[in-house]
N, C-alpha and C positions, 0 to 999 in steps of 0.2 A: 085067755088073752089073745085068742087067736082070728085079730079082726079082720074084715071083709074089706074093710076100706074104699065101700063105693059111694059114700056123703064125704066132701071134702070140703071145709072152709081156709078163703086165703084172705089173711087179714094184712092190708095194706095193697095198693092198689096205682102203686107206680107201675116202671116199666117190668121189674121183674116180676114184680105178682101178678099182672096180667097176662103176662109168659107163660106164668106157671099153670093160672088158671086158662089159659085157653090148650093147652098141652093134657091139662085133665081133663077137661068138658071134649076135646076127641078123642081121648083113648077110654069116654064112656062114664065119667063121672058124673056125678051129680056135685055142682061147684055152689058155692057160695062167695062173693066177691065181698069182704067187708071193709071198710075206708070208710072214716069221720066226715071225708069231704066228698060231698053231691057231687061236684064237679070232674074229682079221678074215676067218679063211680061211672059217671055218663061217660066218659074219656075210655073206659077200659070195656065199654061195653060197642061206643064206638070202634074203639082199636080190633075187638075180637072180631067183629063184622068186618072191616075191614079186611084182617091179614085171613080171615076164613074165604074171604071171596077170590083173595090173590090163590090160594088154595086150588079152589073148584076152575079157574083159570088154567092154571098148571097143570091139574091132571092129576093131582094128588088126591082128592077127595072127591065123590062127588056133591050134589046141590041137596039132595038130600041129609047126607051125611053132616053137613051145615049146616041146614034147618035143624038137626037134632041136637048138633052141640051145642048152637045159640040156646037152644028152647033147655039146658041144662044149667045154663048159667043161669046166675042171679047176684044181685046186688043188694047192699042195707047198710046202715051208717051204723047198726047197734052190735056188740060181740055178742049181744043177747041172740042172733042170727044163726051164733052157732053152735045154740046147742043139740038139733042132731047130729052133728057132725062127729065120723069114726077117728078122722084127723083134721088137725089145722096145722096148718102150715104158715106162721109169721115172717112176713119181709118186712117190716115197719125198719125207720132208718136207725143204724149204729148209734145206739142208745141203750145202756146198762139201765136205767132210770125209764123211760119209753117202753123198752122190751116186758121189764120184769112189771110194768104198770098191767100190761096186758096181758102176760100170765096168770097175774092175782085175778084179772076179773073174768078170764077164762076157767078158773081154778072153780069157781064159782055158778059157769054156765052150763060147762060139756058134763058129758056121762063120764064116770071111775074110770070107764074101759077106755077113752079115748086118746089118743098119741098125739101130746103137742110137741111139733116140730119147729124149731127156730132157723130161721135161714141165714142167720149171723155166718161170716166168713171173718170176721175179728174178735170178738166179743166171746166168753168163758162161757159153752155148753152149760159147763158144772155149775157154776154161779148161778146163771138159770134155774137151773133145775132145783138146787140145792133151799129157793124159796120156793118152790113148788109143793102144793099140797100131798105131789103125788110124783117124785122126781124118778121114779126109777118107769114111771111115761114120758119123760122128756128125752128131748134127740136132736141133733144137728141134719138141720137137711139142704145143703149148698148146692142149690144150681146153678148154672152159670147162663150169663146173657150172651147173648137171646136165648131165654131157656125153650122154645120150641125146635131151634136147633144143634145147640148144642148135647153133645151124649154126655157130656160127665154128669153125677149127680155123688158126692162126698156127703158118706152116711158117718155122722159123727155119734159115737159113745160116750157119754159118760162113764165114768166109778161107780153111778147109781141106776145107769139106764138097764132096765131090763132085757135079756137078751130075746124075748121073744115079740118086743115093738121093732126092734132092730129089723130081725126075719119079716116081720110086715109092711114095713117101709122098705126094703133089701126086694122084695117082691113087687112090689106097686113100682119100685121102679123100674127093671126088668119090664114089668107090664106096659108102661110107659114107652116102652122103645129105648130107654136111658143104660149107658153103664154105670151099675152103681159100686164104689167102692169103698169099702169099710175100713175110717180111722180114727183116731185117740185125739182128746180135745186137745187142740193147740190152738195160738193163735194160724192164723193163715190155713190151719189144716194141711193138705200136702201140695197143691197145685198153688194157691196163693203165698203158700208160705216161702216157697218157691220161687215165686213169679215178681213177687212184691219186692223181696231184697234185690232181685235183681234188676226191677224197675230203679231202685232206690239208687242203685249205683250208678243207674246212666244221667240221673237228675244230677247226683254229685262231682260227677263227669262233666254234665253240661257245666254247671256251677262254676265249677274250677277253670272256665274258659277252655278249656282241653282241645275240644273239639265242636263242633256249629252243631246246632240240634238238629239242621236233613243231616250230617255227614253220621252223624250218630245212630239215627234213623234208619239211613241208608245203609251201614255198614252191616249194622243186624241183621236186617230184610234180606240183601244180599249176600254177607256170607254166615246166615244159617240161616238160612230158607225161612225166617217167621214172617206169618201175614200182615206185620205192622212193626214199626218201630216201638222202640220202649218210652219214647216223648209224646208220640202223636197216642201210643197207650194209654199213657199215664191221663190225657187230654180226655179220650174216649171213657174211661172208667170214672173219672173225676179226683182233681188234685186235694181237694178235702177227703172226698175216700180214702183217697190213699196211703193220706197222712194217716187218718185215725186208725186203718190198719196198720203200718207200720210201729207205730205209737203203742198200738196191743202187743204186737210183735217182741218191740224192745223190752218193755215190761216184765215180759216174760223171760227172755232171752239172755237182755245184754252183752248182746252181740251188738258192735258199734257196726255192721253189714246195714242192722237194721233199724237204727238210730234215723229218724226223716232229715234227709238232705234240707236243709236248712232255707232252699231257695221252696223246696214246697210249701211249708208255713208261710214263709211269704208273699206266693201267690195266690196262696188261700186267703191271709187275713186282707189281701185287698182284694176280695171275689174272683179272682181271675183265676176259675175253677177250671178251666176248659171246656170242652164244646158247649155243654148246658149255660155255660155262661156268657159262650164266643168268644173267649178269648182264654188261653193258656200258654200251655210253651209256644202253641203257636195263634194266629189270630184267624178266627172263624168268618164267614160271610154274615150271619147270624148267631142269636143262642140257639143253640139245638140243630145247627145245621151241619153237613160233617166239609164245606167247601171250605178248604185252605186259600187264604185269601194273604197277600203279599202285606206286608209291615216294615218295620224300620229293621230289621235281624233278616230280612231275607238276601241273601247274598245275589249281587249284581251281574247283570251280564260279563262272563269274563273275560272283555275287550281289556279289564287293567292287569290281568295273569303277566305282561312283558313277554317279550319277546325271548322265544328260546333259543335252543341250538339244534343246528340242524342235523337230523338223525335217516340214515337210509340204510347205513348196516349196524347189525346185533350179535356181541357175542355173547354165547350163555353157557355159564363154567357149572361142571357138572353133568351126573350120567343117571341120576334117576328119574323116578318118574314125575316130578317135578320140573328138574331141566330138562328133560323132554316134551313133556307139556307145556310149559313156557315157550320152548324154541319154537313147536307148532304154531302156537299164538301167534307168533312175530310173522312166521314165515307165511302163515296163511292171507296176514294182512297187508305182503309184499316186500316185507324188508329183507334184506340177504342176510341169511344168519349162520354164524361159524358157531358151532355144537364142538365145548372140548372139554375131553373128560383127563385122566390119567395117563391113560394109553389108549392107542388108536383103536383097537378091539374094541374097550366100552366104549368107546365114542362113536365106533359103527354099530353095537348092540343098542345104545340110546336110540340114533338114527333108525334103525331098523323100526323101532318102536313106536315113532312116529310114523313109518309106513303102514304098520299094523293099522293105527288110530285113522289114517286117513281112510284105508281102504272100507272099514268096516264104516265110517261114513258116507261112501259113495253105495256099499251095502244099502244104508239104510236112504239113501235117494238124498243125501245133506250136499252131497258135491258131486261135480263131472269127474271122471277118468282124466281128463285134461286137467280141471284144475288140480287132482292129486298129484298128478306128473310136473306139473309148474311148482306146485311149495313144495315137493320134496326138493327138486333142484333148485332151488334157492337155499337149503341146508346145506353145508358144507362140516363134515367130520373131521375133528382134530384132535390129537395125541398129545394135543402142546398148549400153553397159553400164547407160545409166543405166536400164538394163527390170530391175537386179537390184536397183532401191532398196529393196523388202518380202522377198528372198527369206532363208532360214532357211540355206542353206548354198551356196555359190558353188564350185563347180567352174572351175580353168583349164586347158586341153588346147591351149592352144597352144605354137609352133616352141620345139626345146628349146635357148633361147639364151637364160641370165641376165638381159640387158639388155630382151629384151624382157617378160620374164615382171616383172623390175621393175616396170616402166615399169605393166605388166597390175594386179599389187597397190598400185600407190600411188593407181592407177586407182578399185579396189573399194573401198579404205581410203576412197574420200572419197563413193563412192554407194553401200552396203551398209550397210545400219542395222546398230549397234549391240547388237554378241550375236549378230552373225549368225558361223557358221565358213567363214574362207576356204580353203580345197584348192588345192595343183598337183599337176597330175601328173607331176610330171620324174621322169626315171628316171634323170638322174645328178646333176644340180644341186643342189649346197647348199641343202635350203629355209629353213634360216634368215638365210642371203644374202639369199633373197625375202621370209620374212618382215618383214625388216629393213628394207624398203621401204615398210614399213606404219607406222602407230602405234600399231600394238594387234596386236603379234607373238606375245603368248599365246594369239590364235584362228584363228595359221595353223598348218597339219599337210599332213603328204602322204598323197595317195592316190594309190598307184601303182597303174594298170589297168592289164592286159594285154591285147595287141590278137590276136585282137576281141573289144573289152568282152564282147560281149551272151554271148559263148560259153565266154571264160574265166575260171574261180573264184576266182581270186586278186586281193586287194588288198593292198597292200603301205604299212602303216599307219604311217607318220613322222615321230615327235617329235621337235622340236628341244628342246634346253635351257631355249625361254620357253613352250612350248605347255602352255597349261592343262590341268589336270587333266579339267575336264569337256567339254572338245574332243576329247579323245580318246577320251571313252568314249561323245561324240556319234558318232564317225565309226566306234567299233566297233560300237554298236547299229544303226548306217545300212546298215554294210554285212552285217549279218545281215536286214532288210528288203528287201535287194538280192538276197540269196543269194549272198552272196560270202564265200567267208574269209578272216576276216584276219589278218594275221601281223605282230609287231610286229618294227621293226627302229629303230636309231637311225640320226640326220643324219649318215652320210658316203659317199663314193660309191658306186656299184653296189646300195647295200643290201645284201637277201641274192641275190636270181637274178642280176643283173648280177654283185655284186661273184664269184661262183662259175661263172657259165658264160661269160662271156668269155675269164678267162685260160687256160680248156680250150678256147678257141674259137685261139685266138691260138698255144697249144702246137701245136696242130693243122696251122696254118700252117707253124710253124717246121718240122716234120715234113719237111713239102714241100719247103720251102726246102733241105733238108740233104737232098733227094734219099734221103731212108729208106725212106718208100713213097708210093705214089699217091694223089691222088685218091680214084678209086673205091674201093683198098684200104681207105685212112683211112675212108672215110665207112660199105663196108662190115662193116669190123669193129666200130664204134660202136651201128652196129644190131644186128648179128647177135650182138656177143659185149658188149656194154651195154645193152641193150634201148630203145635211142634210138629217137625216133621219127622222127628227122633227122639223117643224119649232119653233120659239123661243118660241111661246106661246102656242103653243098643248105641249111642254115640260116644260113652267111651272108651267101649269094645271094640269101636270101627275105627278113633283116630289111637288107642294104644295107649295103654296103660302106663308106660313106660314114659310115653309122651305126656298125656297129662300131669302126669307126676311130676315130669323135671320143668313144665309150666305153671304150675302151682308154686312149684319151689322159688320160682324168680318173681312171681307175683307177692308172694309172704316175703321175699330176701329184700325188695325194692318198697315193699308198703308199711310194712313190718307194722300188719293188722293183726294181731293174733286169731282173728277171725277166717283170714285168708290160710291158718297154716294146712298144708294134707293131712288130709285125713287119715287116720291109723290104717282104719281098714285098705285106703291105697297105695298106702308104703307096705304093708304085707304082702299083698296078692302082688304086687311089683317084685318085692325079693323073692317071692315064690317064683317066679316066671309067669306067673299068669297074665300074661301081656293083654288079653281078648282076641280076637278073631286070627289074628297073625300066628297064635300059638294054639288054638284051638280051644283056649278056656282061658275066660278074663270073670267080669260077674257071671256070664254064662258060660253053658260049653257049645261046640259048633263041632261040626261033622267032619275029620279031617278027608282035605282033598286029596 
C-alpha cells in the first residue's frame, strides 16, 4: 500500500481544484483536471497559464519550469480519466448526494491501491467512506484557498482509514512545500471548526444591531492583528458556504456557538452570497470582484458626530503598564498629562517607564532626542488624584475589579471639575455599574486600549444608556488626535474583541480537552490555515491564564450560553498557578528569566 503518488486526478475544477492542480503539476505531478463542464475545464487551464506566468515574472520559477507543468496537466469531462490515477482528490461542491455520486463511480474506475481523498471541510469523512467499496482508502484532504499559497493542508482519518494511505498523503504533502496536520473527522476539522463558530458569532453580532459591520471588522483586524474581518470573510468564503458548514457543525455538536446566525440564511435565500455574488454583508463593485463599493449601511462623513468638549489636558489613574502606555499616547500627541498612581514613588516608577519607551524609540530612529525631551515634559507625576482637579478628560487603567474602579470614580466624581469626561478602560466590566458610582454618569464612557497602548490602533469607544451625547463625540475626536480608531460598541461584556475572540480561544481548549488534536496542531493550523498571528494557545500564554479565565467567566455570567462556560481544563491549570509565560508554565513551559 505503499504508493508513489506521481498520477494525481482532481475532480472538480472551480477555484480550489485548480489550486490544487496547479500546486501538483509544479511540485512534478502528472495532473488530470476532471469537471463535467468544458468551460471550468478551459477556465482552469487558462487560470494555470495565467498564475504560472505571474510565476516566471516573480522569480519564482523559471519559463521552462512552466512549460513542464503546463505540458503535465490535462483535462476530460469523464471520471473514466482517472483511472491511472494513484490518488484523486474531490473538491466537487458540499454535497452528501454529489460527493458519494462520485465515489461510487470512481469505486468503479481507479485501481484497489488507489487513495480517494475528499476535500469536504463540512461533510462526514466516515459517511463517505463508509459507502465506499474500499473505505479504509478514503481520507479527508482540506486545503485551504488559495491552495498555491497557503501551507496548511488537514489530513483527515476516519475509524476505517488505513494508516498507511494517511503516511502517503502525510508525505505528498511535505513534498508539496505544505504543513500537513493530522485530525479525527469532525465537522469543520480543527482550523474551520474553529474559524466558522467564530465567524458565526460576529454575524450574530452584527444581527443584533451591536455594532456596524466596518466597526466589527475593524475591531478584529486591529486589535488582533487578522488579515481581514470576520464579515468582509464570511463575504470572501461565501455566505451559503458558510451556512452549510455551520449546519454540519451544529449537527454534530449542538452547540447553539454553532447554530447559523439567522441573518446568514437570509442572505443566502435571496442570493446575496458575497463577493461571487457582489453583494453580502457588504456591496461589491461587481460579482467576483473584491472592490467595496459604498451602499445604504455605509456610515457618513462624520460632520453629524456634534460637537464635543474641549480637551488639551489628560489625567491617567494608574501605575502599570497600561497607564503608562496610555499616558504616552496622549503625551506624544501633545496633550499635558498628569500620571497618578497611589503614591508618588509609583508614579515616578510609571513615569520612569515611559522614559525607557521613548528612549528605545529614538534607539530605534521612531523619534528626535527633542521630541523625547518635550513628551516627557508634558508628563507630570502624582501621588494623588487630587493633581486631576483642572484636567479636561481623566483616564482610569487600573486592576480590573468593579469594586475597585468604583471606589476610583466616586473618587474623580468629587475632584474632577465639572464638564470634565471620565474614561475606564475595563475590558469586561459594566461601565455603567462604574458610571453609577458617580453623580454625573452622562460624562462616563469607555475607552478600551489595547496593550501596548503606544503600538495598538484600536479603541474601543463605550456608551452606556446615560452617556451624553457630546462625551462621546469628545472621546471620538480625542481618539483621532491620538491616531487611534475607534469603534463603537454598546455596555455589555467582551464588547466586540473580547466578546469574539475568547469563545474561539476557549473552543480551542475544549479541542484538547477531547484529545482531537494537539497543541501544536491546533495553534499550527490557525496560523497557517487563518492567518493568525498567534495561535490559540501561544496567545493565552502571553495575555494570562488567569485573565482569560476571569473573561470567560463574565462572558458565560452575561450570556448565560452554556456553550460559552470555561473550559475544565482552564479552571485547573488556573488553580494550579499555571498562569503561562508570567509564571513560566501555562499550556507550555518557558525558560525562566
Amino acid at each position: 500500500m505503499d504508493t508513489p503518488l506521481s498520477t494525481i486526478a482532481v475532480v472538480g475544477l472551480g477555484t480550489m481544484g485548480t489550486g490544487i492542480a496547479e500546486v501538483l503539476a509544479l511540485a512534478g505531478r502528472e495532473v488530470i483536471g476532471i469537471d463535467t463542464s468544458e468551460a471550468a475545464a478551459r477556465q482552469a487551464v487558462t487560470s494555470l497559464e495565467a498564475s504560472t506566468a505571474r510565476a516566471v515574472g516573480r522569480g519564482r520559477i523559471t519559463e521552462q519550469e512552466r512549460a513542464e507543468a503546463l505540458a503535465r496537466f490535462r483535462t476530460s469531462d469523464a471520471l473514466t480519466a482517472a483511472a491511472d490515477a494513484e490518488l484523486v482528490i474531490e473538491v466537487v461542491p458540499e454535497s452528501y448526494e454529489l460527493k458519494q455520486q462520485v465515489f461510487r463511480e470512481l469505486d468503479a474506475v481507479v485501481s484497489p491501491t488507489a487513495i480517494l481523498a475528499t476535500g469536504t471541510n463540512a461533510l462526514s469523512v466516515t459517511r463517505l467512506a463508509a459507502e465506499s467499496q474500499r473505505p479504509e482508502r478514503v481520507l479527508g484532504l482540506h486545503f485551504f484557498n488559495p491552495a498555491p499559497a497557503m501551507k496548511l493542508v488537514e489530513v483527515v482519518s476516519s475509524v476505517l482509514t488505513a494508516p498507511p494511505a494517511v503516511k502517503a498523503v502525510t508525505r505528498l504533502a511535505r513534498e508539496l512545500g505544505k504543513e500537513p496536520v493530522a485530525v479525527g473527522d469532525r465537522p469543520g476539522f480543527v482550523a474551520d471548526g474553529l474559524l466558522f463558530g467564530y465567524l458565526n458569532q460576529a454575524a450574530a453580532m452584527y444581527e443584533a444591531n451591536y455594532a456596524s459591520r466596518e466597526d466589527i471588522d475593524a475591531a478584529m483586524k486591529l486589535g488582533c492583528g487578522l488579515p481581514m474581518g470576520p464579515l468582509a470573510l464570511l463575504d470572501l468564503i461565501g455566505i451559503d458556504t458558510a451556512r452549510t458548514v455551520l449546519e454540519a457543525m451544529y449537527s454534530a455538536s449542538h452547540d447553539r456557538l454553532h447554530a447559523p446566525a439567522p441573518v446568514l440564511g437570509q442572505l443566502s435565500e435571496a442570493g446575496l452570497t458575497g463577493r461571487k455574488a457582489g453583494r453580502g454583508f457588504y456591496t461589491y463593485e461587481a460579482p467576483g470582484s473584491q472592490t467595496v463599493v459604498p451602499d445604504a449601511l455605509t456610515p457618513s462623513p462624520e460632520t453629524a458626530a456634534g460637537d464635543g468638549r474641549p480637551v488639551a489636558s489628560v489625567g491617567v489613574a494608574g501605575s502599570g503598564t497600561m497607564a503608562s502606555g496610555i499616558a504616552e499616547v496622549f503625551a506624544k500627541a501633545g496633550y499635558t498629562v498628569v500620571l497618578a498612581a497611589r503614591s508618588q514613588e509609583k508614579a515616578d516608577v510609571a513615569k520612569g517607564r515611559i522614559a525607557k519607551s521613548l528612549e528605545r524609540s529614538v534607539g530605534k530612529g521612531r523619534l528626535t532626542a527633542e521630541t523625547r525631551d518635550e513628551t516627557l515634559g508634558r508628563i507630570t507625576a502624582a501621588g494623588s488624584l487630587d493633581a486631576f482637579a483642572e484636567v479636561d478628560l481623566a483616564v482610569e487603567a487600573v486592576a480590573e475589579d468593579l469594586e475597585i474602579k468604583q471606589q476610583l470614580f466616586a473618587a474623580l466624581d468629587k475632584v474632577c471639575r465639572p464638564g470634565a469626561v471620565l474614561a475606564t478602560t475595563t475590558s469586561s466590566l459594566p461601565v455603567v455599574a462604574i458610571a453609577r458610582a458617580t453623580a454625573r454618569p452622562e460624562d462616563v464612557i469607555g475607552m478600551h486600549f489595547f496593550n501596548p497602548a503606544p503600538a495598538m490602533k484600536l479603541v474601543e469607544v463605550v456608551r452606556t444608556v446615560l452617556t451624553a451625547d457630546d462625551v462621546h463625540a469628545t472621546v471620538r475626536a480625542v481618539c483621532a488626535k491620538i491616531r487611534k480608531h475607534p469603534v463603537d460598541c454598546g455596555d455589555r461584556a467582551g464588547f466586540i474583541v473580547n466578546a469574539l475572540l475568547f469563545p474561539y480561544l476557549n473552543n480551542a481548549i475544549k479541542m484538547v480537552e477531547e484529545h482531537y488534536a494537539s497543541l501544536d496542531d491546533i495553534d499550527a493550523a490557525m496560523k497557517l490555515g487563518g492567518g493568525y498571528p498567534m495561535g490559540p494557545f501561544e496567545l493565552l500564554d502571553v495575555v494570562g491564564l488567569d485573565v482569560s479565565l476571569a473573561i470567560e467567566k463574565v462572558l458565560h455570567k452575561e450570556f448565560r450560553d452554556p456553550g460559552l462556560a470555561p473550559a475544565p481544563l482552564l479552571e485547573h491549570l488556573v488553580a494550579a498557578g499555571c498562569l503561562g509565560r508570567k509564571t513560566g508554565r501555562g499550556f507550555r513551559e518557558y525558560a525562566r528569566r
